[in-house]
C-alpha positions as semicolon CSV with decimal commas, in nm:
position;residue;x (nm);y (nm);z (nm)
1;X;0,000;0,000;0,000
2;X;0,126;0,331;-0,100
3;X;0,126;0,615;0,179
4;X;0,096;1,002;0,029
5;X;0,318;1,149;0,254
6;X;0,166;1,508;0,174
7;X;-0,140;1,368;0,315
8;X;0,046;1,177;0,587
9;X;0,240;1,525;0,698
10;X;-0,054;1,690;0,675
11;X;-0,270;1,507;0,957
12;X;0,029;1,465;1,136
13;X;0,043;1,813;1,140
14;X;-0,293;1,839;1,269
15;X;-0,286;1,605;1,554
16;X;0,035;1,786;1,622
17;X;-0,173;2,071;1,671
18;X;-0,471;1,958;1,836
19;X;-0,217;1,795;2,150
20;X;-0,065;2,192;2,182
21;X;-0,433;2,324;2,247
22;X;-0,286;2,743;2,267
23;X;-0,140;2,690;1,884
24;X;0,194;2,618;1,736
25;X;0,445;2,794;1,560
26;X;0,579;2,679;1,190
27;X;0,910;2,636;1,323
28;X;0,801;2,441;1,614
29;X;0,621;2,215;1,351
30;X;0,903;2,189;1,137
31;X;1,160;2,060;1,434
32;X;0,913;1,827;1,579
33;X;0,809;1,622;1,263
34;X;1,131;1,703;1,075
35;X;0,988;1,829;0,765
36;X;1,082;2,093;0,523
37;X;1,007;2,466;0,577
38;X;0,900;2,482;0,204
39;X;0,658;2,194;0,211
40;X;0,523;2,265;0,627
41;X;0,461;2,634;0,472
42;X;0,265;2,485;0,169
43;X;0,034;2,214;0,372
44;X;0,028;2,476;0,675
45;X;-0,132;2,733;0,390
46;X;-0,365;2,461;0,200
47;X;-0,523;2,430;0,562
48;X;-0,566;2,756;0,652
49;X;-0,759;2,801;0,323
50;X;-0,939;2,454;0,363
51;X;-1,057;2,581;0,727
52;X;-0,896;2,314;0,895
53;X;-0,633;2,527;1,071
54;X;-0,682;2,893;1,173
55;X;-0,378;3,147;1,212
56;X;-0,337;3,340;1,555
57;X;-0,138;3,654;1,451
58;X;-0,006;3,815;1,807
59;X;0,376;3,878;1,864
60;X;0,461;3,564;1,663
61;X;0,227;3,397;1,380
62;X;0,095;3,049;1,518
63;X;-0,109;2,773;1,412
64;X;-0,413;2,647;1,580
65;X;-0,722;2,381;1,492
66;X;-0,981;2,551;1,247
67;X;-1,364;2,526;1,252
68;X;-1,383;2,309;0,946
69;X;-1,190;2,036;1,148
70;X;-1,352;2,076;1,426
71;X;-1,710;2,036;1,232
72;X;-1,532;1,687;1,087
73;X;-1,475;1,596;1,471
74;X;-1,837;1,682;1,612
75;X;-2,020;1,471;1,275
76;X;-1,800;1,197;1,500
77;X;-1,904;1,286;1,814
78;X;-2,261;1,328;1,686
79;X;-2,280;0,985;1,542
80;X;-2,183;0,868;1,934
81;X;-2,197;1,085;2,274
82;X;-2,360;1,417;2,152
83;X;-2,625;1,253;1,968
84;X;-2,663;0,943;2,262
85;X;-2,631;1,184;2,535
86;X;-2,666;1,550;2,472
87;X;-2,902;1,558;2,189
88;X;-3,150;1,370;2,376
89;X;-3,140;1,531;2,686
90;X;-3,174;1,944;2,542
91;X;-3,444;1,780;2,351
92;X;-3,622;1,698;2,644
93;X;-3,547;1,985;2,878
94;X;-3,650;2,183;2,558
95;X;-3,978;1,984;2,647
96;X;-3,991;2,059;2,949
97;X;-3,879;2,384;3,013
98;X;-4,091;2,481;2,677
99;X;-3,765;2,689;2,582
100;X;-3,563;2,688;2,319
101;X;-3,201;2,480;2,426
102;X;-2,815;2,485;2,267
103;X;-2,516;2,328;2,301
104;X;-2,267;2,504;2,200
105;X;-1,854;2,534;2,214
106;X;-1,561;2,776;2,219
107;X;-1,431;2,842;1,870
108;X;-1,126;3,099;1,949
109;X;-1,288;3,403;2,117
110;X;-1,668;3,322;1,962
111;X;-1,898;3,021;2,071
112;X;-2,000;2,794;1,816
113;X;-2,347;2,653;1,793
114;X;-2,377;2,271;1,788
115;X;-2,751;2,148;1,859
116;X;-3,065;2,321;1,852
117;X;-3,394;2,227;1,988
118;X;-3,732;2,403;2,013
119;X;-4,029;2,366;2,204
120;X;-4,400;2,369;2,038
121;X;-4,372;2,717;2,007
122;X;-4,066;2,817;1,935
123;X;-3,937;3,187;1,992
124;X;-3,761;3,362;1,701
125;X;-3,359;3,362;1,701
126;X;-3,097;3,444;1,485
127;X;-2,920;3,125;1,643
128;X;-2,882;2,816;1,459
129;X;-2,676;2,501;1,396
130;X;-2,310;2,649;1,321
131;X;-2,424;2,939;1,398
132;X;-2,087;3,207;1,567
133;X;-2,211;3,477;1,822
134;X;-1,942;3,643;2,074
135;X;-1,860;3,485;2,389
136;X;-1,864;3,799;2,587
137;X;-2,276;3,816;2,557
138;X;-2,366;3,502;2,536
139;X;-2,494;3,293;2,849
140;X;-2,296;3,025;2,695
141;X;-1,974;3,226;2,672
142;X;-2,017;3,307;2,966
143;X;-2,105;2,976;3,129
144;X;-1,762;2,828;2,944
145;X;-1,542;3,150;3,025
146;X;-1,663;3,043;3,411
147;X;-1,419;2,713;3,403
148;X;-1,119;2,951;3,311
149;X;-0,865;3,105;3,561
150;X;-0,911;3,537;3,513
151;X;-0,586;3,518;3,378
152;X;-0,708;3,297;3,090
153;X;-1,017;3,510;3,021
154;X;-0,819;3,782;3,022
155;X;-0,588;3,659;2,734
156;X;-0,878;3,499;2,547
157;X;-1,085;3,841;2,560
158;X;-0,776;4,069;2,426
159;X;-0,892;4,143;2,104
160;X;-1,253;4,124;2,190
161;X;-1,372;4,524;2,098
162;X;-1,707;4,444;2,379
163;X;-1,955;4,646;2,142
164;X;-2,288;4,719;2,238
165;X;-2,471;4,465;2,035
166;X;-2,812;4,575;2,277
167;X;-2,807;4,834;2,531
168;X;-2,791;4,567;2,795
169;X;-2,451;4,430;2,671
170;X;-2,154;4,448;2,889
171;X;-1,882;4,676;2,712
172;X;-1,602;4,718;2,997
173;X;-1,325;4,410;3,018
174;X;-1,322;4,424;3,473
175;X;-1,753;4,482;3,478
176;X;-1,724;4,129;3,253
177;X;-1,491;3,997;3,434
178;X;-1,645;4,059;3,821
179;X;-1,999;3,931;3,597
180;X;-1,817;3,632;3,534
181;X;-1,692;3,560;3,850
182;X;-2,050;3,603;3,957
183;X;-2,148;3,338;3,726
184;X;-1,814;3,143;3,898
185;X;-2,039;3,185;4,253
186;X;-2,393;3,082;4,150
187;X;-2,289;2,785;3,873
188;X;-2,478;2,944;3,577
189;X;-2,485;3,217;3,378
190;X;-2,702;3,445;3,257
191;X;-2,741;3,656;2,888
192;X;-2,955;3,951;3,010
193;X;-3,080;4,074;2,683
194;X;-2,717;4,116;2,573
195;X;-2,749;3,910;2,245
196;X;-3,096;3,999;2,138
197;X;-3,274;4,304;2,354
198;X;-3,577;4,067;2,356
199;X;-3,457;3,742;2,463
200;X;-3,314;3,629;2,821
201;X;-3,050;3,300;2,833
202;X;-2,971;3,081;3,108
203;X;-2,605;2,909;3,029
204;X;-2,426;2,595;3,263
205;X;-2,101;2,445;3,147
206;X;-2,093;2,082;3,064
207;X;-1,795;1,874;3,156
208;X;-1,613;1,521;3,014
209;X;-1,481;1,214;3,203
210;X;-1,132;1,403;3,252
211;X;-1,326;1,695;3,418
212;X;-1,251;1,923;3,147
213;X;-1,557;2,191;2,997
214;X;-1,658;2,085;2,653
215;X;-1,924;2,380;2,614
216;X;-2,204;2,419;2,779
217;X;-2,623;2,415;2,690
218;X;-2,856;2,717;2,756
219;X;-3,230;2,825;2,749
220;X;-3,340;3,087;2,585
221;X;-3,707;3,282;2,584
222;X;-3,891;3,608;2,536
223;X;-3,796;3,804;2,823
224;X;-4,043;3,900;3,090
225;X;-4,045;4,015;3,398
226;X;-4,221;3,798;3,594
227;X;-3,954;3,502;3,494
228;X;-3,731;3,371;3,772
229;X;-3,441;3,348;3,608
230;X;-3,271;3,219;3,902
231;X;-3,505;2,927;3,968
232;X;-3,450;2,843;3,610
233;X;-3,086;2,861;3,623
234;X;-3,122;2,622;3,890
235;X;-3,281;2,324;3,700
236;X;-3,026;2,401;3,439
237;X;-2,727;2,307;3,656
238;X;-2,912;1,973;3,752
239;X;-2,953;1,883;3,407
240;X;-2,600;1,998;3,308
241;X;-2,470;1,732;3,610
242;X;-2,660;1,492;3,451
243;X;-2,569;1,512;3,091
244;X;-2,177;1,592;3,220
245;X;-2,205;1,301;3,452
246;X;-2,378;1,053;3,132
247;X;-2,017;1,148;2,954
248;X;-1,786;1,012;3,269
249;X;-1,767;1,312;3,479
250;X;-1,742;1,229;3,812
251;X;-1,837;1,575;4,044
């Protein structure tokens, strides 16, 4: 059997990558697989443009898993845990709740949509399935950024700009970061009409077997008043134990 050993470099490459998790340098790439400058610069680019690699451009240009790959990875995961586990459970606190529910996952500084699922009646979103929205008004940015040391959060919201998408949206760095060490405190966060000035959104971090946060799920509805958002926040975190502790988390 013949091996293409552009193809070979190429996912070696990208497992290379995904092991780093903050993003790799060509020349780092280069000394640890011992291959050419010339042809890690030509796969490295081919990826980038393919979606399966993103570039972080800071003080030195780096290399880190695109959204393309990671789309490739979830149609995996869908066929097995998210689709066993996850899937069915939103779809039944979507039920239950008579919300609209998400899973969703960090993509760089942005969450990432995954699943979707809507009650009788569902409410009108701009959310869906691959959908990108920032993580700094989201209650699922929020709910993620909540697993993360300041520090972290910090570095990951650098070259966030915090624009007022509504004019309930957070747009100072420290009042989002003392809101997210609220949401640290109480287990779940919340989207106060950040996102859309009509809709509210509950957010609670999910976690794997090696205790790490994978994303997180969220509820959204028409705002009103007379919601307790706290109450509802609540039954979120029990259902987020649940579905964390159906993939091998143990609390």
């Amino acid at each position: 059997m013949k091996i293409n050993r552009t193809t070979e470099r190429s996912i070696q490459i990208m497992q290379l990558i995904a092991k780093s998790g903050e993003g790799l340098e060509m020349d780092e790439i280069c000394e640890k697989l011992s291959i050419p400058r010339t042809s890690c610069y030509d796969i490295l680019v081919t990826l980038v443009h393919m979606g399966m690699l993103e570039v972080n451009i800071g003080v030195k240009r780096s290399y880190k898993i695109g959204l393309n790959a990671y789309r490739i990875g979830m149609s995996y995961t869908n066929n097995r845990n998210i689709s066993e586990i996850i899937s069915p459970a939103l779809k039944e606190l979507s039920k239950e709740l008579q919300k609209t529910c998400f899973f969703g996952v960090l993509e760089g500084n942005k969450i990432v949509y995954i699943s979707k699922f809507e009650p009788e009646n569902p409410i009108i979103t701009t959310a869906t399935i691959g959908t990108k929205n920032p993580v700094y008004n989201t209650s699922l940015g929020k709910a993620i950024l909540s697993t993360m040391s300041e520090e972290k959060i910090r570095v990951l919201t650098a070259d966030i700009d915090f624009k007022p998408v509504t004019r309930f949206t957070i747009t100072d760095r420290d009042i989002f970061i003392k809101n997210i060490e609220v949401v640290k405190s109480r287990g779940f966060a919340l989207d106060e009409r950040e996102l859309e000035e009509h809709m509210e959104c509950v957010g609670v971090p999910i976690f794997d077997e090696k205790r790490e946060c994978i994303g997180a799920i969220s509820a959204s509805s028409l705002y009103r008043k007379d919601e307790d958002y706290m109450a509802l926040g609540e039954i979120l975190k029990k259902r987020a134990l649940e579905i964390s502790k159906s993939l091998g988390f143990m609390p």
